[in-house]
mmCIF file of the N, C-alpha and C atoms, coordinates in Angstrom:
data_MODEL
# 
_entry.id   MODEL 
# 
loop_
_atom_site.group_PDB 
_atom_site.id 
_atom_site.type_symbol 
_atom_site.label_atom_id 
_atom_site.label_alt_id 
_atom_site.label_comp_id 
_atom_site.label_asym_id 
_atom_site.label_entity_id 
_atom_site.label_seq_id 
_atom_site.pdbx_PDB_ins_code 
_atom_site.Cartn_x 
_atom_site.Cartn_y 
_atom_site.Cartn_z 
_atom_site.occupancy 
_atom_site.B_iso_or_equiv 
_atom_site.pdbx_formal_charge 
_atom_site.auth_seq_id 
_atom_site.auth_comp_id 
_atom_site.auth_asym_id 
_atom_site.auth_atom_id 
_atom_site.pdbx_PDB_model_num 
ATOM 1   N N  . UNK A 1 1  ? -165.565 -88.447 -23.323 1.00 0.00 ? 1  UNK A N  1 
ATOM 2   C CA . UNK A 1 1  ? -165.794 -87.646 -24.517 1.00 0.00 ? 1  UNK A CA 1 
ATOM 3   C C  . UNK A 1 1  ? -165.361 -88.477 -25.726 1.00 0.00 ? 1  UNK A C  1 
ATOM 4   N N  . UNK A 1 2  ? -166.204 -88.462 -27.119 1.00 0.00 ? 2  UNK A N  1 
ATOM 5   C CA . UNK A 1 2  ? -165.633 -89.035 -27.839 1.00 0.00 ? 2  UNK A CA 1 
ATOM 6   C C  . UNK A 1 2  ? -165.065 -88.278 -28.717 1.00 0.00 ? 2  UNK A C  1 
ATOM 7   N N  . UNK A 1 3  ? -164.118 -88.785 -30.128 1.00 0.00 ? 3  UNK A N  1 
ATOM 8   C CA . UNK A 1 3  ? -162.698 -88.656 -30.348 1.00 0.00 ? 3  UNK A CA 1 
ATOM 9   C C  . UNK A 1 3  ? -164.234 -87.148 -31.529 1.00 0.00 ? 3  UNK A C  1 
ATOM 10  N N  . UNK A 1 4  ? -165.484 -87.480 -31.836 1.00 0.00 ? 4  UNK A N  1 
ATOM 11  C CA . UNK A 1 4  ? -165.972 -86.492 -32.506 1.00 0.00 ? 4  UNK A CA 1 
ATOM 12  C C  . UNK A 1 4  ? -166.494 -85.480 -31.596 1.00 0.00 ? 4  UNK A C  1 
ATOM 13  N N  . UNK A 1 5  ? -167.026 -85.632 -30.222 1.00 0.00 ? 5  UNK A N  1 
ATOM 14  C CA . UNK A 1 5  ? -166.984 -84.846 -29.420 1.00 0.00 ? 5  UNK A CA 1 
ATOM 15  C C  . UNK A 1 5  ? -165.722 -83.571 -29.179 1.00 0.00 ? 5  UNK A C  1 
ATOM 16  N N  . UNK A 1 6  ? -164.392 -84.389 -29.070 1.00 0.00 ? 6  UNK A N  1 
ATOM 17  C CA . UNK A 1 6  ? -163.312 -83.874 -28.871 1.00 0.00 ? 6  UNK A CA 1 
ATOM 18  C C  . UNK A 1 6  ? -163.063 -82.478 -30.168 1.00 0.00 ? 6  UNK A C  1 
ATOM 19  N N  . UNK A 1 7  ? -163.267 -83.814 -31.404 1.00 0.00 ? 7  UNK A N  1 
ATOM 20  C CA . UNK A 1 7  ? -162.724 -82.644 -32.720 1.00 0.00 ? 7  UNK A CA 1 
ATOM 21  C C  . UNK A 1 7  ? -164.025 -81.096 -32.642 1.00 0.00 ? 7  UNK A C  1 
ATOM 22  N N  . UNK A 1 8  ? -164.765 -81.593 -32.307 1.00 0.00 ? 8  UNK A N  1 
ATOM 23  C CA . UNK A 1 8  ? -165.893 -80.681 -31.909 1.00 0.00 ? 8  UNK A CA 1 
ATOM 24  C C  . UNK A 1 8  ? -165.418 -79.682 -31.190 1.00 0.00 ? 8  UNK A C  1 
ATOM 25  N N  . UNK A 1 9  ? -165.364 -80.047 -29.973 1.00 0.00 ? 9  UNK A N  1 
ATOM 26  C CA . UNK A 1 9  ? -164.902 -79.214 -28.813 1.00 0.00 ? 9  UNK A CA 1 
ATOM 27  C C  . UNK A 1 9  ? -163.467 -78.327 -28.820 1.00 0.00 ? 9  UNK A C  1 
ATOM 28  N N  . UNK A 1 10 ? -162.523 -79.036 -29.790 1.00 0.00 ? 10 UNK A N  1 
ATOM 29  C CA . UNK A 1 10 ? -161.391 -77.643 -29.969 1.00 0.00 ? 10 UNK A CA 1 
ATOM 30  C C  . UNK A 1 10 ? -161.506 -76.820 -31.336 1.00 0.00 ? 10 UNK A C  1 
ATOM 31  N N  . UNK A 1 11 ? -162.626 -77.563 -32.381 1.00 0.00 ? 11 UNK A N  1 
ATOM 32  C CA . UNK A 1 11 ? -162.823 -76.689 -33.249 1.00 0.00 ? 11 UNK A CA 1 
ATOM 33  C C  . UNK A 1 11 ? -163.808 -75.185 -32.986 1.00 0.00 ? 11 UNK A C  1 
ATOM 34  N N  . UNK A 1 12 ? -164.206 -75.479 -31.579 1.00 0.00 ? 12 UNK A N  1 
ATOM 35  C CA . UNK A 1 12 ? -164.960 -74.361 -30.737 1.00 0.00 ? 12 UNK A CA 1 
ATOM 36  C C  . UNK A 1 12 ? -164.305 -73.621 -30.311 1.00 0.00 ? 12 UNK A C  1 
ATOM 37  N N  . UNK A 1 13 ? -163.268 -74.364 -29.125 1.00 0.00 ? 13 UNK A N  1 
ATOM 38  C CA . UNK A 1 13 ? -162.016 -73.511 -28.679 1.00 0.00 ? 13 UNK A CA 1 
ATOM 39  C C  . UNK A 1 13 ? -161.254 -72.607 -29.777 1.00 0.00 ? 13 UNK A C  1 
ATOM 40  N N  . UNK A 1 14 ? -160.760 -72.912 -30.748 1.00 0.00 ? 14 UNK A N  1 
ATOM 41  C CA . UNK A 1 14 ? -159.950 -72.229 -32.479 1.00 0.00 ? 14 UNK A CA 1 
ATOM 42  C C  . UNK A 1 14 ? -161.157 -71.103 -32.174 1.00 0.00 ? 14 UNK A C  1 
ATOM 43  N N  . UNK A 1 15 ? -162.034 -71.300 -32.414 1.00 0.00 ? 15 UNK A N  1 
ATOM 44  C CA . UNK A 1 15 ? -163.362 -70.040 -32.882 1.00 0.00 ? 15 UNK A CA 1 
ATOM 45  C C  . UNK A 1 15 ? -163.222 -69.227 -32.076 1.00 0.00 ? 15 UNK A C  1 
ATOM 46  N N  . UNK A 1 16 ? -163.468 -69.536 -30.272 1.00 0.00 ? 16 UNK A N  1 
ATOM 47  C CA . UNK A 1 16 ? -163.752 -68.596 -29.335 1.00 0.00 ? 16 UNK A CA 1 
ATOM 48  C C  . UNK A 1 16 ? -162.110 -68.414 -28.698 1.00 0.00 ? 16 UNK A C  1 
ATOM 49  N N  . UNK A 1 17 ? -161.030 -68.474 -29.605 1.00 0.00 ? 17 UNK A N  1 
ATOM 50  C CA . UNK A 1 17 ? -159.963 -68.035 -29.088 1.00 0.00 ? 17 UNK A CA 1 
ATOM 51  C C  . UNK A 1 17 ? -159.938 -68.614 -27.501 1.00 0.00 ? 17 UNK A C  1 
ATOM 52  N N  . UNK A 1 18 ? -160.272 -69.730 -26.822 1.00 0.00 ? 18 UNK A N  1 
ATOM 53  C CA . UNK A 1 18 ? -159.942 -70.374 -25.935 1.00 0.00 ? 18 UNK A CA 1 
ATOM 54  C C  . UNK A 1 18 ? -158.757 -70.804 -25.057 1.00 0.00 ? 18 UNK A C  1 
ATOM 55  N N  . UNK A 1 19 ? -157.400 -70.058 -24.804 1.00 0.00 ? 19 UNK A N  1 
ATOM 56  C CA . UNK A 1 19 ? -156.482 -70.408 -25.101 1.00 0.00 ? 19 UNK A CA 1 
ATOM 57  C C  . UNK A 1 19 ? -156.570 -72.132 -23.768 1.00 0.00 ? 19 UNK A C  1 
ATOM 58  N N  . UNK A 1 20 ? -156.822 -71.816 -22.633 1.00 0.00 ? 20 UNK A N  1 
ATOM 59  C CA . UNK A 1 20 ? -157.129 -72.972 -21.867 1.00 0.00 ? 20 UNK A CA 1 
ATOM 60  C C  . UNK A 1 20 ? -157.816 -74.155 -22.201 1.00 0.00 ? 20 UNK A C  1 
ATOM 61  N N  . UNK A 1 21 ? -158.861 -73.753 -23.327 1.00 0.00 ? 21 UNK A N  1 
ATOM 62  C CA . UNK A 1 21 ? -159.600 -74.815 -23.475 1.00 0.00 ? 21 UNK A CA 1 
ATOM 63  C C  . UNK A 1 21 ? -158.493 -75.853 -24.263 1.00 0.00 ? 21 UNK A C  1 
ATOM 64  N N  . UNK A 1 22 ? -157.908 -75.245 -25.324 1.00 0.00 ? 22 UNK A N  1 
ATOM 65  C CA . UNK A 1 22 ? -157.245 -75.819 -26.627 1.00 0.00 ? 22 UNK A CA 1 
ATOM 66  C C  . UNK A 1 22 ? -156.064 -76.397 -25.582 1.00 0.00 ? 22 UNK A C  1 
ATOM 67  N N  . UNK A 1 23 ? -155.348 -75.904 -24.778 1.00 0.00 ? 23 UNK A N  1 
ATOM 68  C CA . UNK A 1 23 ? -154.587 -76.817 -23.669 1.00 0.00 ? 23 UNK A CA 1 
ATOM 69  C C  . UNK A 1 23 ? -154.964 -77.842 -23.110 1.00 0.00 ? 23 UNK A C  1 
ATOM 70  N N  . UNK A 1 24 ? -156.267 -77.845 -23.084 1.00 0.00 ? 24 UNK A N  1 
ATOM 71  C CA . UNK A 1 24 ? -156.703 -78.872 -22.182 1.00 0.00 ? 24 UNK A CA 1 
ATOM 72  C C  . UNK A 1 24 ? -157.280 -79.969 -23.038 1.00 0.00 ? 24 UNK A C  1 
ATOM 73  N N  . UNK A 1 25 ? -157.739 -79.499 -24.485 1.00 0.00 ? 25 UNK A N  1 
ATOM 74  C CA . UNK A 1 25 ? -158.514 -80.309 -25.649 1.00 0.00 ? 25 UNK A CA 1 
ATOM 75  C C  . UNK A 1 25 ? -157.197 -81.243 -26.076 1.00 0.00 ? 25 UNK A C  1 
ATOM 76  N N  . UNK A 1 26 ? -156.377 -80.187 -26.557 1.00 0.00 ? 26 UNK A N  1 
ATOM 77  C CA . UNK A 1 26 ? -155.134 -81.185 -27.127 1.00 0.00 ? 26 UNK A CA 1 
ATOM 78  C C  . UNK A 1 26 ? -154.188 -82.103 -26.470 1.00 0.00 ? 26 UNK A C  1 
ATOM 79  N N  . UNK A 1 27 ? -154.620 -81.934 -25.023 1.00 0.00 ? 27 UNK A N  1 
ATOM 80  C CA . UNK A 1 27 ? -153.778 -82.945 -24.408 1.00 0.00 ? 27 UNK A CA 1 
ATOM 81  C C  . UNK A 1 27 ? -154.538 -83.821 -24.164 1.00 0.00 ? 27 UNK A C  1 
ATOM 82  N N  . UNK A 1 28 ? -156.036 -83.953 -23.967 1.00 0.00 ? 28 UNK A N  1 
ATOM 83  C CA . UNK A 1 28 ? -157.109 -84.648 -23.558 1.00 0.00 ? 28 UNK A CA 1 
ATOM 84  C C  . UNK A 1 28 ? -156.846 -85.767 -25.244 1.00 0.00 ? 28 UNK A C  1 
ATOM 85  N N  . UNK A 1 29 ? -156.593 -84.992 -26.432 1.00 0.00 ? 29 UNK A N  1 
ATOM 86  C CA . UNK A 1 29 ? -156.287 -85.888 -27.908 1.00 0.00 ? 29 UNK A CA 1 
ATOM 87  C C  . UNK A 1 29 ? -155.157 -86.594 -27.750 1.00 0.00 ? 29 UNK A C  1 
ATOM 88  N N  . UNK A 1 30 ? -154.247 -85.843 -26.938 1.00 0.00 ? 30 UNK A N  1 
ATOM 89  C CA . UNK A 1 30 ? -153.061 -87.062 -26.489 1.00 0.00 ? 30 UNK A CA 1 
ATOM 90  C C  . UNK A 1 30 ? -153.105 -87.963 -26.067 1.00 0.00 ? 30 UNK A C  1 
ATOM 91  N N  . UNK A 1 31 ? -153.689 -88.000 -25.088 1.00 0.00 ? 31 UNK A N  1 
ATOM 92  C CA . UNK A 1 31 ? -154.547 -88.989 -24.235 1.00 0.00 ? 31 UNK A CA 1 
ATOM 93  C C  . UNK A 1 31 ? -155.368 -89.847 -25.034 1.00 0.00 ? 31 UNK A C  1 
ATOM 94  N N  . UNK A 1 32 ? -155.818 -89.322 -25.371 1.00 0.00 ? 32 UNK A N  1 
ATOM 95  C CA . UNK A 1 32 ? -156.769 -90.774 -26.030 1.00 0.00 ? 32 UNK A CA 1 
ATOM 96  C C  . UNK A 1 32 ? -155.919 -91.307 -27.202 1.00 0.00 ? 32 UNK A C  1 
ATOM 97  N N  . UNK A 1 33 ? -155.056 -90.787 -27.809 1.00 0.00 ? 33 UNK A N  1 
ATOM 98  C CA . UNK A 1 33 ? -154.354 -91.260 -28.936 1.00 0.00 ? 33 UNK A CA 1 
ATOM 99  C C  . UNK A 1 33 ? -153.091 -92.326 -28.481 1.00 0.00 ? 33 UNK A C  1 
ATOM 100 N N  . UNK A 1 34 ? -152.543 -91.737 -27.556 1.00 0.00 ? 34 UNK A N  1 
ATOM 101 C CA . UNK A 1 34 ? -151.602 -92.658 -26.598 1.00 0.00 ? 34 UNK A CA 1 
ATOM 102 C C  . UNK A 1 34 ? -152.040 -93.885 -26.144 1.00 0.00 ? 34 UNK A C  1 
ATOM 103 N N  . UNK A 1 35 ? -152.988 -94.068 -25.543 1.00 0.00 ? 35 UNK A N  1 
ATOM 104 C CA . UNK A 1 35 ? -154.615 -94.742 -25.209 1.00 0.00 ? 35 UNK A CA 1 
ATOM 105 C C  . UNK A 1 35 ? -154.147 -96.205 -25.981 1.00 0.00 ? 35 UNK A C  1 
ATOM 106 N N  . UNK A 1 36 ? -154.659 -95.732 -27.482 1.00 0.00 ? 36 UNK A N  1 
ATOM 107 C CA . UNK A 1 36 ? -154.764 -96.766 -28.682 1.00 0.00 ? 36 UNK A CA 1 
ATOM 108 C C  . UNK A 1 36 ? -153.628 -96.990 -29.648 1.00 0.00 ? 36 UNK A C  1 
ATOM 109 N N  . UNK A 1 37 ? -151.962 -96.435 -28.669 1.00 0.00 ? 37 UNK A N  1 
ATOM 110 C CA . UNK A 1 37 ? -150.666 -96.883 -29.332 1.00 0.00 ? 37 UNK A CA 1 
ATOM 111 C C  . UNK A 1 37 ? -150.410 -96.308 -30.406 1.00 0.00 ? 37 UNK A C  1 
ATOM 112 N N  . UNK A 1 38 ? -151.294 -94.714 -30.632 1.00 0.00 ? 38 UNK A N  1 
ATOM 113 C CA . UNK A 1 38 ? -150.357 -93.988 -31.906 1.00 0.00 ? 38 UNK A CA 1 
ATOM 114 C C  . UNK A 1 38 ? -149.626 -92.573 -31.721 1.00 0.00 ? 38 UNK A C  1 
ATOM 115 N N  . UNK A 1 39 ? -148.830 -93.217 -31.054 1.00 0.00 ? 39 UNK A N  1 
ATOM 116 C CA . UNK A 1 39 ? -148.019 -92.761 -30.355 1.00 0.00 ? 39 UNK A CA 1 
ATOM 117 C C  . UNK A 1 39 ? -147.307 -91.067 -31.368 1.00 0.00 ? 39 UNK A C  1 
ATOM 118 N N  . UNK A 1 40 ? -147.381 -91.272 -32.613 1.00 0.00 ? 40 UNK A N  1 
ATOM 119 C CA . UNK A 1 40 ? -147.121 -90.202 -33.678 1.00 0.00 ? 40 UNK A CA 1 
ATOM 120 C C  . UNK A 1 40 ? -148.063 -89.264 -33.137 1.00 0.00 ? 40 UNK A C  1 
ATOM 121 N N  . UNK A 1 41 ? -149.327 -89.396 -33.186 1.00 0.00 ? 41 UNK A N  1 
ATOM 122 C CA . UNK A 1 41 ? -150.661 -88.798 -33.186 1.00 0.00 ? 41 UNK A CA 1 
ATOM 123 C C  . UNK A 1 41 ? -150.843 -88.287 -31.899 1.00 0.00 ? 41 UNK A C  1 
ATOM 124 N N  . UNK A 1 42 ? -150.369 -88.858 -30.859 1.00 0.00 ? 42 UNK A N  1 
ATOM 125 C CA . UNK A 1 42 ? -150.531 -88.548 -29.466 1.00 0.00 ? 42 UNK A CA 1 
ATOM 126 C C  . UNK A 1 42 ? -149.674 -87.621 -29.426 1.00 0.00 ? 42 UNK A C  1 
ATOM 127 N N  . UNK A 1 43 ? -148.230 -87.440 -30.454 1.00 0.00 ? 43 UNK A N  1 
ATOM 128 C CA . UNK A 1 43 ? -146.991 -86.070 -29.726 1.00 0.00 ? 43 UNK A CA 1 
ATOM 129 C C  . UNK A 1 43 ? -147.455 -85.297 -30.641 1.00 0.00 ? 43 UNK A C  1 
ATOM 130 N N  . UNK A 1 44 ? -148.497 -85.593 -31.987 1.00 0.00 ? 44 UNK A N  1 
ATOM 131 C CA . UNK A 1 44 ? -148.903 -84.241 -32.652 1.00 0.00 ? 44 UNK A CA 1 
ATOM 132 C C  . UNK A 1 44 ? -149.704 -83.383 -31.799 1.00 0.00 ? 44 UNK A C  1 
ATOM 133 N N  . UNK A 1 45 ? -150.858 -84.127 -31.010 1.00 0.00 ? 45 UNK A N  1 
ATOM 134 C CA . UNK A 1 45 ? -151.966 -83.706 -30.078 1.00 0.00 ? 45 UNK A CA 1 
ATOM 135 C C  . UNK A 1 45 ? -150.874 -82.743 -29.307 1.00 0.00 ? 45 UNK A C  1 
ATOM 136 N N  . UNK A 1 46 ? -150.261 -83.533 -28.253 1.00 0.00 ? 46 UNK A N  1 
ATOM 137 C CA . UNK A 1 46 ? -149.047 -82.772 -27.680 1.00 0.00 ? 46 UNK A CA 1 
ATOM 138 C C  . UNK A 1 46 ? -148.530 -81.599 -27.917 1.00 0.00 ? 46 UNK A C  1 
ATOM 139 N N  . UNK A 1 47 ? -147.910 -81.782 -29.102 1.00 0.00 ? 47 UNK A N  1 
ATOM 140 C CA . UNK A 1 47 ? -147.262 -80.961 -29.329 1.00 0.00 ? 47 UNK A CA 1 
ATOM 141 C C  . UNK A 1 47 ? -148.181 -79.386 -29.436 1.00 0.00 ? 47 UNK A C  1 
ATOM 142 N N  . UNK A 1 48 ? -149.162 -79.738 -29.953 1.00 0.00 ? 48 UNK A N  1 
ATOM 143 C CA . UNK A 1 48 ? -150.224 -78.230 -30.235 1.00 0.00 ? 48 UNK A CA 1 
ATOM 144 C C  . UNK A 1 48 ? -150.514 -78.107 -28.664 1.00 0.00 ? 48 UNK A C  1 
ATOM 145 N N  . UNK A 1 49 ? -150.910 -78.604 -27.639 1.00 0.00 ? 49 UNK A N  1 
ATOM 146 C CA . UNK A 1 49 ? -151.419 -78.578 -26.136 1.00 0.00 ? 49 UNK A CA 1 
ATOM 147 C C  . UNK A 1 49 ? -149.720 -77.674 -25.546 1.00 0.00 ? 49 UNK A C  1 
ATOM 148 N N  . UNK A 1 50 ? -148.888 -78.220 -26.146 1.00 0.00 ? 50 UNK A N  1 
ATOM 149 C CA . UNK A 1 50 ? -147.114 -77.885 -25.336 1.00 0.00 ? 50 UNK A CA 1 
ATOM 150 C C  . UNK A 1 50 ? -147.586 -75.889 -25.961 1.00 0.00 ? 50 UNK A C  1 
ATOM 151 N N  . UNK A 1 51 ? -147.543 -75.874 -27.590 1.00 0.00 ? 51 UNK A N  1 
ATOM 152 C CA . UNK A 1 51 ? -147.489 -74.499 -27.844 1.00 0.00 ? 51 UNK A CA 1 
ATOM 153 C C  . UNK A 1 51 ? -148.176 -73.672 -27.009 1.00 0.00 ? 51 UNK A C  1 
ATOM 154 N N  . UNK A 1 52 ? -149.557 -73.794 -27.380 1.00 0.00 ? 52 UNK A N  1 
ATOM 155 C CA . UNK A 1 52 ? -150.423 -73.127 -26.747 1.00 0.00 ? 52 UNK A CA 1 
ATOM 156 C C  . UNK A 1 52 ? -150.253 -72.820 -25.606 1.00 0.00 ? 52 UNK A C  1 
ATOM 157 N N  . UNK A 1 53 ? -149.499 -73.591 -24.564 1.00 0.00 ? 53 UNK A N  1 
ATOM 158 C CA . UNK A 1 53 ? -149.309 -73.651 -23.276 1.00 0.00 ? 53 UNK A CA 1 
ATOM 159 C C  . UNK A 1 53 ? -148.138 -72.900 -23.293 1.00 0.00 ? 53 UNK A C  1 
ATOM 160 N N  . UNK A 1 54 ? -147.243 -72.847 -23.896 1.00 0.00 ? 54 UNK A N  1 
ATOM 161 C CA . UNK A 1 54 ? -146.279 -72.036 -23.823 1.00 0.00 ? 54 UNK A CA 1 
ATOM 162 C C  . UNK A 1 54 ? -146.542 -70.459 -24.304 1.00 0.00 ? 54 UNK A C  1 
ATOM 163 N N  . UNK A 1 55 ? -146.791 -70.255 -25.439 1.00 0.00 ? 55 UNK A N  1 
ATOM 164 C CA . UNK A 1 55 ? -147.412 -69.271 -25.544 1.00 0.00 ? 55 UNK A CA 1 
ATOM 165 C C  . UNK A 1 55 ? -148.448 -68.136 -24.522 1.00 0.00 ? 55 UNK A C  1 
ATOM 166 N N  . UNK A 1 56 ? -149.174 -69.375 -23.505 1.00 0.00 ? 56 UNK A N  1 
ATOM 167 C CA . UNK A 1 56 ? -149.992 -68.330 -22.558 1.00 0.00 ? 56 UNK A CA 1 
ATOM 168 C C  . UNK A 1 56 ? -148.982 -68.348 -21.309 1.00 0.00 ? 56 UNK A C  1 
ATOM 169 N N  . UNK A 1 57 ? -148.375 -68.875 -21.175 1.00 0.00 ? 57 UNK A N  1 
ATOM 170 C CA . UNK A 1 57 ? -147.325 -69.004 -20.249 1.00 0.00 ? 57 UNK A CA 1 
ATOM 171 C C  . UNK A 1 57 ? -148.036 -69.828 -18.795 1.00 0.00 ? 57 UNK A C  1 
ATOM 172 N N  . UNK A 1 58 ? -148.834 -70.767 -19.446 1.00 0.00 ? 58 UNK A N  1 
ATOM 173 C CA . UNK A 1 58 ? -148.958 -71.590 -18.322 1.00 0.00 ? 58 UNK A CA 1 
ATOM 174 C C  . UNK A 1 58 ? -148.855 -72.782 -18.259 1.00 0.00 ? 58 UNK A C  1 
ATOM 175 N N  . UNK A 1 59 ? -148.461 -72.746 -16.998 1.00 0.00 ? 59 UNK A N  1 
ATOM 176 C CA . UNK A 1 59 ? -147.918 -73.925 -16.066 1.00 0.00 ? 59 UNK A CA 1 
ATOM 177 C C  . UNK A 1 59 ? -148.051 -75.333 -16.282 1.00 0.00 ? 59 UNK A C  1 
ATOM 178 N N  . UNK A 1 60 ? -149.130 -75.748 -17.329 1.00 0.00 ? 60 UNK A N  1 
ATOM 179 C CA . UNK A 1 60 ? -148.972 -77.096 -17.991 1.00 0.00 ? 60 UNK A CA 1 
ATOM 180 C C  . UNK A 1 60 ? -147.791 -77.013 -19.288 1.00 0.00 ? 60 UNK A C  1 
ATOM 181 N N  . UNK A 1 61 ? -147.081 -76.313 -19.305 1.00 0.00 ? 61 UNK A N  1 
ATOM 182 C CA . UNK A 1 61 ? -146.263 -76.276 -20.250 1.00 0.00 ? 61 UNK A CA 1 
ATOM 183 C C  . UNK A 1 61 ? -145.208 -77.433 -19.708 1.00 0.00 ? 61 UNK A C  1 
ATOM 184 N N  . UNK A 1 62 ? -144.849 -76.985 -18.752 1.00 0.00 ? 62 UNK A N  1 
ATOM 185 C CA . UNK A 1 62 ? -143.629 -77.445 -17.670 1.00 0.00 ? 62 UNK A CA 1 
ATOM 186 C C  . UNK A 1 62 ? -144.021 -79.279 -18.320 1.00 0.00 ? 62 UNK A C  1 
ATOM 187 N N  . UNK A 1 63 ? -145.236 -79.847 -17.704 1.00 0.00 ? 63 UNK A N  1 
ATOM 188 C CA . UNK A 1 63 ? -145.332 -81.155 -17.799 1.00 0.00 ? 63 UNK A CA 1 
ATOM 189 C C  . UNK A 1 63 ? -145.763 -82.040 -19.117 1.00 0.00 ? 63 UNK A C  1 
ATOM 190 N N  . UNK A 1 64 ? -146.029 -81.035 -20.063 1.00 0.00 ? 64 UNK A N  1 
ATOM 191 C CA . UNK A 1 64 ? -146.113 -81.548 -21.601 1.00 0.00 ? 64 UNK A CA 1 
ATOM 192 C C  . UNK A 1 64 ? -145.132 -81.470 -21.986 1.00 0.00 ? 64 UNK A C  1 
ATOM 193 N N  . UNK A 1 65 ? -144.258 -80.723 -22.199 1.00 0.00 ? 65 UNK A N  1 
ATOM 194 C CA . UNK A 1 65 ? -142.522 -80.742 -22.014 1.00 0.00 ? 65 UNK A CA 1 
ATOM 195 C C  . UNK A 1 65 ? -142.091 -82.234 -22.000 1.00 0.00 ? 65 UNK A C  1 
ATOM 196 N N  . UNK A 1 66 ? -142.389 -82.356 -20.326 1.00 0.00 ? 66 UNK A N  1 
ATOM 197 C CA . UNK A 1 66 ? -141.358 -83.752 -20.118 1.00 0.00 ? 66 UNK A CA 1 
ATOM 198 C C  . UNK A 1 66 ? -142.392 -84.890 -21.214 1.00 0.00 ? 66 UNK A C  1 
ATOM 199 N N  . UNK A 1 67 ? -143.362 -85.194 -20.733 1.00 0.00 ? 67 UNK A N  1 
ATOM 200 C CA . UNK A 1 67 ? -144.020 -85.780 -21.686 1.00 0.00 ? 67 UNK A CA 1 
ATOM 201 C C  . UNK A 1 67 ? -143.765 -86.060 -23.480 1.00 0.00 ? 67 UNK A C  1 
ATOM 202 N N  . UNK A 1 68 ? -142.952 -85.162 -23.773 1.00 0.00 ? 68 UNK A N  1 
ATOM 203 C CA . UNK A 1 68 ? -142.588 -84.868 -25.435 1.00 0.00 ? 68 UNK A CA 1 
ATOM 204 C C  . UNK A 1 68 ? -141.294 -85.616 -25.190 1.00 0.00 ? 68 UNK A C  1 
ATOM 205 N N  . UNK A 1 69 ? -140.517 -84.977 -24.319 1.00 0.00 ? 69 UNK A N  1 
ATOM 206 C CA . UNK A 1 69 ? -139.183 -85.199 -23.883 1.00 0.00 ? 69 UNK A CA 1 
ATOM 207 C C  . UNK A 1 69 ? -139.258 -87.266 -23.891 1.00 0.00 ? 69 UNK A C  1 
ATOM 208 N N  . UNK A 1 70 ? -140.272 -87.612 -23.152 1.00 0.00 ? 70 UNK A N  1 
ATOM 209 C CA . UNK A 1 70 ? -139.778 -89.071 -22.829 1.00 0.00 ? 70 UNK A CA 1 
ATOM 210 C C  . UNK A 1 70 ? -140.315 -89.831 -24.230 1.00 0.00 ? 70 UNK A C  1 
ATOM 211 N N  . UNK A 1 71 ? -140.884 -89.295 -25.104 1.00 0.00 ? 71 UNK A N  1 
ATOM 212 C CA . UNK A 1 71 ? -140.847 -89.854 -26.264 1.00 0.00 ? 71 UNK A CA 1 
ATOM 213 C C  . UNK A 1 71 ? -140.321 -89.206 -27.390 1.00 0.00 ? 71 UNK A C  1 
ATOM 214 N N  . UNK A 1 72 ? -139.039 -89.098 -26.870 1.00 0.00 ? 72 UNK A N  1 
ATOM 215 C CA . UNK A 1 72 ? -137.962 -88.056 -28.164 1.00 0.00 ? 72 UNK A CA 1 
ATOM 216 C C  . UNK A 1 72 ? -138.499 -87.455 -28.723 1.00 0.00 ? 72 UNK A C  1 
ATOM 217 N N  . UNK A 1 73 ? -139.188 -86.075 -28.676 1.00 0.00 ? 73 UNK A N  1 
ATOM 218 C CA . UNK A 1 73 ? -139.904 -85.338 -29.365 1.00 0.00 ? 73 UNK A CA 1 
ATOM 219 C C  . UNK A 1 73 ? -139.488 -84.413 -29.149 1.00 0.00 ? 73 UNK A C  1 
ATOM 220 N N  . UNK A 1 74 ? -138.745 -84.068 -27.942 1.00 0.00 ? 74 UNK A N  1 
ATOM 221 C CA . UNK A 1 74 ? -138.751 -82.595 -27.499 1.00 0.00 ? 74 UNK A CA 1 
ATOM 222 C C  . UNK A 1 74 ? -137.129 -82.306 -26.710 1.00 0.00 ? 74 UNK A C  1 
ATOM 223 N N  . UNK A 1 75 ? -136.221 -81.481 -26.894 1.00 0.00 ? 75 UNK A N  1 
ATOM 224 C CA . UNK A 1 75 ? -135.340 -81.061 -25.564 1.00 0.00 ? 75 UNK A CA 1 
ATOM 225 C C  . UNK A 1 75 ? -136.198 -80.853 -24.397 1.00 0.00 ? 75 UNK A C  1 
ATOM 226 N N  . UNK A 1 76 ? -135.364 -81.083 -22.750 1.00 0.00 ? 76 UNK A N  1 
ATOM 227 C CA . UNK A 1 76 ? -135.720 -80.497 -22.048 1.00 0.00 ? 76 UNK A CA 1 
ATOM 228 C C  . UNK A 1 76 ? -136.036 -79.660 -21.937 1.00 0.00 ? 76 UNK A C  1 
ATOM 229 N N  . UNK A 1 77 ? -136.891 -78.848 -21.544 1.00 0.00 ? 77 UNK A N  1 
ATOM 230 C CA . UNK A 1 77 ? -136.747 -77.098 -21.689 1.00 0.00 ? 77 UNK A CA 1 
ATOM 231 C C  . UNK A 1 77 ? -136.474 -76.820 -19.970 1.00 0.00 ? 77 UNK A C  1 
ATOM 232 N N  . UNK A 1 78 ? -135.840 -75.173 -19.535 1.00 0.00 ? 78 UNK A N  1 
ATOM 233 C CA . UNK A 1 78 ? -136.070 -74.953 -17.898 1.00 0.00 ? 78 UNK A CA 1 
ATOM 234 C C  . UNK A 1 78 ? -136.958 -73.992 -17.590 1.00 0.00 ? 78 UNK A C  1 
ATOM 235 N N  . UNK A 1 79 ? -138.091 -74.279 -16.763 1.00 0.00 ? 79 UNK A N  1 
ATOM 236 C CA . UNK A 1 79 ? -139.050 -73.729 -16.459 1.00 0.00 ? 79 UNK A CA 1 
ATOM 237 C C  . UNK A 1 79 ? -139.116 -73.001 -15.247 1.00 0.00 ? 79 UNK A C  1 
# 
């Protein structure tokens, strides 16, 4: 997917209240941002993929967590 595909695809998710999709969009932006060493940009992606995920109370929360966590972004949290 590309990075306009992507902005595409969670500005869809925002519309249709997606809450899975936007979990899966914003970490998929992590990913590619991590990818190309901007590492800022990758825990912003993150960080919106961690809320959302917390908020629906699922289970990718747990591993975006540590993920934030190993680039000082985040406390542990216990899940």
């Amino acid at each position: 997917m590309t990075r306009d595909e992507l902005d595409h695809a969670l500005l869809a998710a925002h519309d249709a209240e997606d809450t899975a999709a936007l979990i899966r969009l914003y970490a998929m932006a992590g990913d590619l941002c991590e990818d190309t060493g901007d590492l800022d940009a990758a825990c912003f992606y993150l960080t919106h993929a961690f809320v959302f995920a917390l908020e629906a109370g699922a289970p990718e929360a747990k591993a975006l967590n540590a993920r934030l966590v190993a680039h000082g972004r985040a406390y542990p949290l216990q899940f």
